[in-house]
C-alpha positions in Angstrom: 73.8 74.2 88.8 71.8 77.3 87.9 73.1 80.8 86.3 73.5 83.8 88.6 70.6 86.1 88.3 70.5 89.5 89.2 68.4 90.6 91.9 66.5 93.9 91.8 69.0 95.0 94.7 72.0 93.8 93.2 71.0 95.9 90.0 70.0 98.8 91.9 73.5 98.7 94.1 75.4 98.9 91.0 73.6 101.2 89.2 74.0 103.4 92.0 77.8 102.7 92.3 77.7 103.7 88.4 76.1 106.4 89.0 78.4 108.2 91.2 81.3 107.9 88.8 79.5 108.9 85.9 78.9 112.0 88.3 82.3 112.7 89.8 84.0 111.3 85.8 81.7 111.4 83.3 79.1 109.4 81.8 82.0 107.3 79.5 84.1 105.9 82.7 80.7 105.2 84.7 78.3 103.2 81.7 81.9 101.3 81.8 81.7 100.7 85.5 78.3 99.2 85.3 78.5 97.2 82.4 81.6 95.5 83.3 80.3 94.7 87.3 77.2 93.9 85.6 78.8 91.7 82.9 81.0 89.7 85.7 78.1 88.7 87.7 75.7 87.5 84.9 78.4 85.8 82.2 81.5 84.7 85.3 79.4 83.3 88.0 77.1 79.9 88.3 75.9 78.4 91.7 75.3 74.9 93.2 75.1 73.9 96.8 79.2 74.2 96.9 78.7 78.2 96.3 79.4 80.4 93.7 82.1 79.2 90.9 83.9 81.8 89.0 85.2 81.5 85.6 88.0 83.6 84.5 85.3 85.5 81.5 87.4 83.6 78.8 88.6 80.4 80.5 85.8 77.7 82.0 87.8 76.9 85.1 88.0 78.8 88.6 91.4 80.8 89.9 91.6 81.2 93.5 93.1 84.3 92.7 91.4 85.6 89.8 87.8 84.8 91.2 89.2 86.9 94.3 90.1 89.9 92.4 87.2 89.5 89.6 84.8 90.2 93.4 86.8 92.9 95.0 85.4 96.0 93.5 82.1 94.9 95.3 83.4 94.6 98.7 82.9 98.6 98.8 79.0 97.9 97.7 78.3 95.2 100.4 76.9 97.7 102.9 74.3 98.6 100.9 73.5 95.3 99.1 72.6 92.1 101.6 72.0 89.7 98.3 75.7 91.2 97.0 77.3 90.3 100.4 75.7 86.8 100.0 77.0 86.3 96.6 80.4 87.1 97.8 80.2 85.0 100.8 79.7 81.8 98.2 82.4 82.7 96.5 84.5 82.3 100.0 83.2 79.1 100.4 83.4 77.9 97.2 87.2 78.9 97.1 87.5 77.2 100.5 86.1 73.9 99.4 88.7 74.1 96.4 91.5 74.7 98.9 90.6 71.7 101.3 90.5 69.7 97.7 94.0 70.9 97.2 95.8 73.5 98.4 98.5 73.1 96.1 96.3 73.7 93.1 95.8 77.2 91.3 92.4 76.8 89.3 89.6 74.3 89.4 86.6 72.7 87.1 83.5 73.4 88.0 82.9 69.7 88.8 85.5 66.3 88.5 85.2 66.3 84.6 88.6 65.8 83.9 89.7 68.9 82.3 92.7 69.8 82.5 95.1 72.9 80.8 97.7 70.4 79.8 96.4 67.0 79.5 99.9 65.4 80.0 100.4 67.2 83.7 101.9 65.6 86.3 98.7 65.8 88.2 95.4 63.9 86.8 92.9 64.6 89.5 89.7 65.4 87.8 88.6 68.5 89.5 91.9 70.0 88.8 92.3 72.5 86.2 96.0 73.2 86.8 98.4 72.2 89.7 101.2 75.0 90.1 101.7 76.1 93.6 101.4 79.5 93.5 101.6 81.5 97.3 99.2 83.4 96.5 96.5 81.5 95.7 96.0 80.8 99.5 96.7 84.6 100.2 93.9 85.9 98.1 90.7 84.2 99.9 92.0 84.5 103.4 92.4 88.0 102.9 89.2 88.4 101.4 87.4 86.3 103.5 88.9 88.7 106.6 87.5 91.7 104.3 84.0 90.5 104.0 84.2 89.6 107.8 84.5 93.0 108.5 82.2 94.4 106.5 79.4 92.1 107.3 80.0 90.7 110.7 78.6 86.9 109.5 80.8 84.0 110.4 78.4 81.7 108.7 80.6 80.5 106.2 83.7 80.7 108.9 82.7 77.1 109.4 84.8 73.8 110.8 85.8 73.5 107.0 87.0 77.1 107.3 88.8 76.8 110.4 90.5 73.6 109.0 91.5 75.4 105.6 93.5 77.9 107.4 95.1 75.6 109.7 96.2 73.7 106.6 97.7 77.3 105.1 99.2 77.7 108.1 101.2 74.3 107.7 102.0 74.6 104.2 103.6 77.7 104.2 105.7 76.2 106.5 106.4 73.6 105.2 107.5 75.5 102.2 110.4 77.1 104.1 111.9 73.7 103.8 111.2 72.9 100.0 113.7 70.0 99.1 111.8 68.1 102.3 108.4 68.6 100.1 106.8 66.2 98.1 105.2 69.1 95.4 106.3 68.4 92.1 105.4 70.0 88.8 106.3 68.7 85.8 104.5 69.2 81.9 106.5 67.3 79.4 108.2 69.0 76.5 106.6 72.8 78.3 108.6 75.7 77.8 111.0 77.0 80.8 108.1 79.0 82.2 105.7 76.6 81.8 107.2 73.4 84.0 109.8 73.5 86.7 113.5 72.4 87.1 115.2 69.6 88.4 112.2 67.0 87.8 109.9 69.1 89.0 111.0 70.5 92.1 112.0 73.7 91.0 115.4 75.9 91.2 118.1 75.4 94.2 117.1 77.8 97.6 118.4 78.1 100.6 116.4 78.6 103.9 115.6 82.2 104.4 112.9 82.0 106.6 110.3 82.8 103.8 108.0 80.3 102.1 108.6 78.7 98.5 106.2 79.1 95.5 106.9 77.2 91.9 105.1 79.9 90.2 104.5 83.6 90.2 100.4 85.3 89.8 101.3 85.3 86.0 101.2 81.4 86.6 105.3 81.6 85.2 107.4 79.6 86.5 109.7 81.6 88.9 113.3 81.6 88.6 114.0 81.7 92.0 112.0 80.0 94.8 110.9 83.0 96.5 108.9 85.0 95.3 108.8 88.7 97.5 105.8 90.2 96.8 104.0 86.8 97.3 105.9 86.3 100.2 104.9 89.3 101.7 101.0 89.0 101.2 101.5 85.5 102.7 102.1 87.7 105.6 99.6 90.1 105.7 96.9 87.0 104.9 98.6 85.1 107.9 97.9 88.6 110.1 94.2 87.6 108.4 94.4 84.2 109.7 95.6 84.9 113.3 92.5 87.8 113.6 90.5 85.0 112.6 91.6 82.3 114.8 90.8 84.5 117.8 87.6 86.2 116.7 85.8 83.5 115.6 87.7 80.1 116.2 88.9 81.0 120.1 92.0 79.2 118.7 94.8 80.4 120.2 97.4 77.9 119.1 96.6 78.6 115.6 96.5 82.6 116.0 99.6 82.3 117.9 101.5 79.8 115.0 100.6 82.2 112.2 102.0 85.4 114.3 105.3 83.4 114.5 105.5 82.1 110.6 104.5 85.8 109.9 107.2 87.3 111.9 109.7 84.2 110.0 108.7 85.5 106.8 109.1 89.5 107.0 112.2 89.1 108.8 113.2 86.7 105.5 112.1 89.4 103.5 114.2 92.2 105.4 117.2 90.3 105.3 117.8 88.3 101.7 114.7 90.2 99.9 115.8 94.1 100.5 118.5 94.4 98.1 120.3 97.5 96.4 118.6 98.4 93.1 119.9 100.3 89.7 120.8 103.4 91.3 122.4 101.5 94.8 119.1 102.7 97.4 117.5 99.8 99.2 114.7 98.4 97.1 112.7 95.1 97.5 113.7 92.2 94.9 111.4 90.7 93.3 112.7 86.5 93.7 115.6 85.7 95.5 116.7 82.2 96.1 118.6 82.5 99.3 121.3 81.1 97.8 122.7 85.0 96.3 120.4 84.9 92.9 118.6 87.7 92.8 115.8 88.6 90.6 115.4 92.5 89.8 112.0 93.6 87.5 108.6 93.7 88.4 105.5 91.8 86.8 101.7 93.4 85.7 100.5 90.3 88.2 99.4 91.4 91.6 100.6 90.5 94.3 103.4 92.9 92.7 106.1 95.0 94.0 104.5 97.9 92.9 100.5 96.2 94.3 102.1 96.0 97.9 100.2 98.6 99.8 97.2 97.1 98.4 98.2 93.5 98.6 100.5 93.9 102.4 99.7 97.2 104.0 100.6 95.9 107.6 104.2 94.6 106.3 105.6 96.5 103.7 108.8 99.1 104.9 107.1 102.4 103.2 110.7 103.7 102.6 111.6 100.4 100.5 108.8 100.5 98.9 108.8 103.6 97.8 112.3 103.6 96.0 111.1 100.3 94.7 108.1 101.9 93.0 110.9 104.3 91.1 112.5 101.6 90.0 110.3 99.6 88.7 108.3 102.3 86.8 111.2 103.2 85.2 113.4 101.4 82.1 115.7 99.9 84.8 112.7 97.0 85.7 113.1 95.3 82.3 109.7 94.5 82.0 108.6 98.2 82.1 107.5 99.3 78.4 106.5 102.7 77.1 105.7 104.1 73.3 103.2 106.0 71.8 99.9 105.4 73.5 100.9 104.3 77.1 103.5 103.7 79.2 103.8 101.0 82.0 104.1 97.1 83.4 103.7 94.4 81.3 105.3 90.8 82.0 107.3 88.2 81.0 104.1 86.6 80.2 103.0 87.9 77.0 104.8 89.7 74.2 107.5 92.4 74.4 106.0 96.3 74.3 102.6 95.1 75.9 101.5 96.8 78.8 98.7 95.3 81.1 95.5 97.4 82.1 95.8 95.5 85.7 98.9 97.1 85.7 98.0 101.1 85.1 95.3 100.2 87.1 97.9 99.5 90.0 100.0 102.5 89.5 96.5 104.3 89.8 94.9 102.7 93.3 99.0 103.4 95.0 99.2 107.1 93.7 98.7 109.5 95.7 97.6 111.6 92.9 94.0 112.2 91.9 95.1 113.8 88.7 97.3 110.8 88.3 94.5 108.7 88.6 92.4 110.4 86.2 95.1 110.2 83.5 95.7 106.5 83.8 91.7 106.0 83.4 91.9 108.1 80.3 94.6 105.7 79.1 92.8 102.5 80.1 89.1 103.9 78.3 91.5 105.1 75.1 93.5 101.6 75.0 90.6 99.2 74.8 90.4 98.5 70.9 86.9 100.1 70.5 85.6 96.9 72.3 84.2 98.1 75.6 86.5 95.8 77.6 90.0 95.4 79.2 92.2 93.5 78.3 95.3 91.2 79.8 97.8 93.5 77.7 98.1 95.8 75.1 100.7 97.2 72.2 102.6 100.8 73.8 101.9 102.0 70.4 99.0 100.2 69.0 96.2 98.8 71.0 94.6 97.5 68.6 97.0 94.6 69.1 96.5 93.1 72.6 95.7 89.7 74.3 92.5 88.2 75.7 89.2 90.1 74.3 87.7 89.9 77.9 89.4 89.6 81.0 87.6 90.0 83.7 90.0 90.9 86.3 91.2 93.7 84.3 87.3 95.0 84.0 87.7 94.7 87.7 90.6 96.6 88.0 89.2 99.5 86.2 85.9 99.3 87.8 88.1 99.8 91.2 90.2 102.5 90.4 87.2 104.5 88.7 85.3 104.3 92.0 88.7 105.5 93.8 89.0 108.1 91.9 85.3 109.2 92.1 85.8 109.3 95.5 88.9 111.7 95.7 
């Protein structure tokens, strides 16, 4: 294994990217900009002939999802960096080589050494870090992966291993529709409610709805009902991801053609059992149902969120729904929407009461339609951080001096994003 290092052009790519924020913001939100995509690349990021592994900043194991969303700021930078489109492209194949490991896992070590979150898990294999299913795990690099295609035009790491990786989404997520037939379990002895899952490890009762199950939700919580919306609709957009794919570059139809019909299963789930009346009685999207008539109303700081899906699902989510969702959920009615003295917004079930998450402004930012909007919520996210330079995973409403996780790269990357949004409006 060796350390990343920065190339001259890497440097220079993101100086420049810094540089035109510190010209369109100021030279505050744009030294920010560059030390945090320079910090991710040098402290997050090690290679060996796998590709690129990517720790969380403050956790030494690898999130599919995380390590997707730490590298998304720099898919705007690949046309003018070659070496950063490279780096990138490791990162898809190191996440792929995870997912043919186990596509049920959320986070990985580095190597087989054994190290695990909770020692006593259900699952022991040594190059697991932790083992809940979430959807989106397999949503994230597929998506990406289709990103980077774009931008780049290389299909070198759209190998055989690839090709099989997204045939073995593709029959998961099926799968899933019928969860009591599956063999996942989750189970951590003596773990809190959110931390393990019901009935032995199978999770909560559902019904068949047509959309796929997922133990746990992008906080890595447990959900409380087996499917989770906004994942369900990203699973759709990255099955849109795999069917482009399976044509473009595989000239396999009967893949393309299988995730067109899951995708068409799993938005006409959604329509029918995850479109619900909110607070006020106007169509809004749930956040978990269980087929079965639970149904979960709030939104979580995690993306994929309700309020991340134009982001996360542009190609599936009803604009109408999701608009009198986004009300709702930055409102008091989502239960998990705080506001006090410094800042108002999203946090999650996750972390303490009255903490807002920086991922989350950073949301509300990239889906406004505002620049002025978007401006103010950058203000809030360089005035919340502490005095420390960094984001954070949350944040007191009326003291930010109290907040969780001293560096969190995702968030870094989530302000890096919207600054170079907003430079652009």
């Amino acid at each position: 294994m060796t350390t990343t290092l920065l190339d001259d052009e890497i440097l220079s790519t993101l100086r420049t990217a810094a540089d035109r924020v510190r010209a369109a913001i100021g030279a505050d939100v744009g030294d920010r900009v560059e030390r945090a995509l320079t910090r991710t690349l040098r402290e997050t990021i090690s290679l060996d002939e796998d590709g690129a592994f990517v720790i969380t900043g403050d956790i030494p194991a690898m999130w599919l999802r995380d390590s997707t969303t730490q590298m998304t700021p720099y898919l705007r930078l690949v046309g003018e960096s070659p070496a950063l489109a490279d780096l990138l492209w490791s990162v898809v194949r190191r996440q792929f080589r995870l997912i043919d490991h186990d596509p049920y896992a959320n986070s990985f070590n580095r190597e087989p050494n054994g190290a695990h979150w909770d020692e006593d898990d259900l699952n022991a294999d040594p190059l697991v870090w932790e083992q809940k299913y979430e959807v989106d795990s397999l949503a994230y690099p597929v998506t990406f992966a289709r990103t980077l295609w774009r931008s780049t035009g290389s299909t070198d790491v759209l190998d055989e291993r690839a090709h099989r990786v997204f045939r073995t989404i593709v029959v998961q997520w099926r799968a899933e529709q019928d969860h009591d037939a599956s063999a996942y379990r989750f189970v951590r002895a003596g773990a809190i409610p959110t931390e393990t899952l019901a009935r032995d490890g199978r999770g909560t009762p559902v019904g068949p709805t047509g959309m796929t199950w997922c133990g746990f939700r992008p906080s890595d919580d447990a959900c409380t009902y087996g499917y989770n919306v906004p994942a369900n609709l990203f699973a759709a957009e990255a099955l849109s991801a795999v069917a482009e794919l399976a044509r473009a570059v595989w000239s396999d139809g009967a893949l393309a053609d299988a995730a067109d019909v899951l995708r068409t299963e799993i938005t006409a789930g959604v329509a029918r059992h995850g479109v619900v009346p909110g607070p006020d009685g106007t169509d809004v999207y749930a956040y978990e149902v269980d087929g079965l008539g639970g149904v979960l109303l709030m939104d979580d700081a995690n993306t994929p969120s309700l309020l991340s899906l134009p982001l996360s699902a542009p190609s599936v989510v009803d604009e109408t729904v999701w608009r009198a969702t986004r009300s709702f959920v930055l409102s008091p009615a989502n239960p998990f929407w705080f506001s006090g003295s410094v800042a108002a917004g999203i946090g999650s079930p996750h972390t303490l009461p009255d903490r807002v998450w920086p991922i989350a402004l950073a949301v509300e930012g990239l889906v406004s339609g505002s620049p002025a909007r978007r401006r103010e919520l950058l203000d809030v996210l360089v005035a919340t951080d502490a005095g420390t330079g960094d984001m954070h995973e949350s944040f007191d409403v009326d003291d930010p001096t109290q907040f969780s996780r001293p560096w969190f790269s995702w968030a870094d990357a989530m302000f890096c994003e919207l600054a170079m949004v907003a430079a652009e409006d």
